[in-house]
N, C-alpha and C positions, 0 to 999 in steps of 0.2 A: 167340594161343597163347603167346608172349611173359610176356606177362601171367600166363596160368594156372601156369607152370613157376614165375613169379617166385614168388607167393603159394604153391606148395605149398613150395617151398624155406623160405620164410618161416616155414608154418605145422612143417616139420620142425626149422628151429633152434629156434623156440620149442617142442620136444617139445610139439608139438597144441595147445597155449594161445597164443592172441595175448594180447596186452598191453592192458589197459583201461585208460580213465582215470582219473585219478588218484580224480576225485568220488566212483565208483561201483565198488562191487564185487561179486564173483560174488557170482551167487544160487545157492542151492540146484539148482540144476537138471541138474546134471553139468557144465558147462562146467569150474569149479573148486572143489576139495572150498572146501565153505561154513566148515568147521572150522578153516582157515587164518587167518580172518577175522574169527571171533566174537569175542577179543579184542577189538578194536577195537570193540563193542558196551557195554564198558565202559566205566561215566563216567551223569552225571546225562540225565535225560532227563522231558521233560513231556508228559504226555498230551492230543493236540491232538484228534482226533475216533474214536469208536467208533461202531458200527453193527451190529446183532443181528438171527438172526430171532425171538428173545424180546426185547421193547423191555421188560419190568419187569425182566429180568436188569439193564440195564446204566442204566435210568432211575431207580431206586430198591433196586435189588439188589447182591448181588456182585461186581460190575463195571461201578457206577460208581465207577470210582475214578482216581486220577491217581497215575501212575507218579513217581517220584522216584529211581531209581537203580537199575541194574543191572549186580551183578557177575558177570564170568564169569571161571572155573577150569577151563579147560583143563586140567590133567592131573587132574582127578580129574570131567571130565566132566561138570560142572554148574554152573549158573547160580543165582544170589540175585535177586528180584526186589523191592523195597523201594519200596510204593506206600502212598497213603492212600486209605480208603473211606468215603465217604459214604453212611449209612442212615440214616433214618427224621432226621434230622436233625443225628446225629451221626457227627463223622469220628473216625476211629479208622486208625491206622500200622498198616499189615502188612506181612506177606514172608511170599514162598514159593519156594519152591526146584524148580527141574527139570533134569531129569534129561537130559543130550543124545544121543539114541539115534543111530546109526546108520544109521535109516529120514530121516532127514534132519528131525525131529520133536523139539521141546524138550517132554518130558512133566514136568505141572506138576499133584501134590498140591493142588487149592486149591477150596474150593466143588464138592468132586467131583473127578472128572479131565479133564485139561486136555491137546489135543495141539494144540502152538502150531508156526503155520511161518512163517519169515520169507517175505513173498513178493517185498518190495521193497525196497535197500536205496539210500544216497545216505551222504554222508558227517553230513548234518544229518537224517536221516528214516529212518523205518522203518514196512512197512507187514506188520503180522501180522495171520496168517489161526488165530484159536484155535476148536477143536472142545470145546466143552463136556459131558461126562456127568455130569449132579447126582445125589444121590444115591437121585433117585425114579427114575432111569434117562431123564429127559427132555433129548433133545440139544437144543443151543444153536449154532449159528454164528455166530463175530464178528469183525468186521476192526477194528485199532488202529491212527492213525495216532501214532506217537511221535515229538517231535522234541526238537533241543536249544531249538531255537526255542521261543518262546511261542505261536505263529501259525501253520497252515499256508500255505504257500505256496500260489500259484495250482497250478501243476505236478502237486506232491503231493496238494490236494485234485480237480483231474483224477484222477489216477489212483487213490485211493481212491474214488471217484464211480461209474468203469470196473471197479473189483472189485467194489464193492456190486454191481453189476447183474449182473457175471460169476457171482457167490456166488449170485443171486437174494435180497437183501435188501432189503425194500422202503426207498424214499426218506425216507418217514415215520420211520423207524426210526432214524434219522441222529443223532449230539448232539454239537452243536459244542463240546466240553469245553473249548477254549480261551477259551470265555465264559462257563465256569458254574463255574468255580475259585471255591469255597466253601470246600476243607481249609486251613487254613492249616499252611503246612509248618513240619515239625520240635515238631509237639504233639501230643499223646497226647487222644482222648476229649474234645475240644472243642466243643462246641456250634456252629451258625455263626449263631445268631440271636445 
């Protein structure tokens, strides 16, 4: 009983939020608004594996591509995403911008529209769940692991492994991006042969 009184005391000085670690911060999930936090989201980041339930989207489509930076802007509620894409054998620099709603959903102009949600975060990795509408109206689901690393970790690619399954996205569907970096960064319209 001791016990129970200590911890709700606890949980009343910290007005209802206990203290996380330092590695890891709130998710989305109400525990602590996630918008506190998306700053820290900023800064360079590599695209380590993707996984769809359309595999031509993200194996020779629109999204195959490798992140290289993302800015967020907090007071005007929106995020820059600054990637390169590989098609038909050439890479080619983008960005697209989203919008950060409210519903806990970063909406993203891009190949259609795009409602992306953080679902994992770490101080090195990010694991996003984006819902795809193209513009024939054909939906796409796809999870991104992002890191600053080159490599996923064991950890991290557990629990991408755990949301493919959770997502229902077949195994097959998987592409280790950290082993097929073909755009070479910081060039326009490159060829990679």
């Amino acid at each position: 009983m001791k016990i129970l009184l200590l911890l709700l005391g606890v949980v009343l000085v910290c007005d209802g939020h206990l203290p996380l670690p330092d590695e890891h911060l709130p998710l989305p999930d109400g525990h602590l608004p996630l918008w506190d936090n998306l700053a820290k989201l900023s800064g360079e980041w590599n695209t380590l594996l993707v996984a769809a339930t359309n595999f031509d989207k993200i194996s020779n489509g629109p999204f195959h591509g490798y992140m290289r930076k993302v800015d967020v802007d907090i007071p005007n509620g929106r995020m820059v995403f600054k990637f390169s894409v590989m098609m038909n054998g050439l890479c080619t620099e983008k960005s697209a911008v989203g919008t950060i709603g409210r519903d806990k959903f970063i909406n993203i102009g891009y190949a259609g529209q795009n409602n992306l949600k953080i679902l994992h975060y770490t101080s090195h990795s990010i694991i996003v769940h984006n819902v795809n509408v193209d513009s024939e109206g054909t939906t796409t689901e796809m999870l991104g692991l992002l890191g600053r690393r080159l490599h996923p970790d064991n950890h991290d690619f557990a629990k991408f492994r755990e949301l493919m399954r959770g997502n229902n996205i077949p195994e097959e569907n998987l592409i280790d991006m950290s082993k097929t970096e073909k755009c070479p960064k910081n060039e326009r319209g490159t060829n990679s042969s």
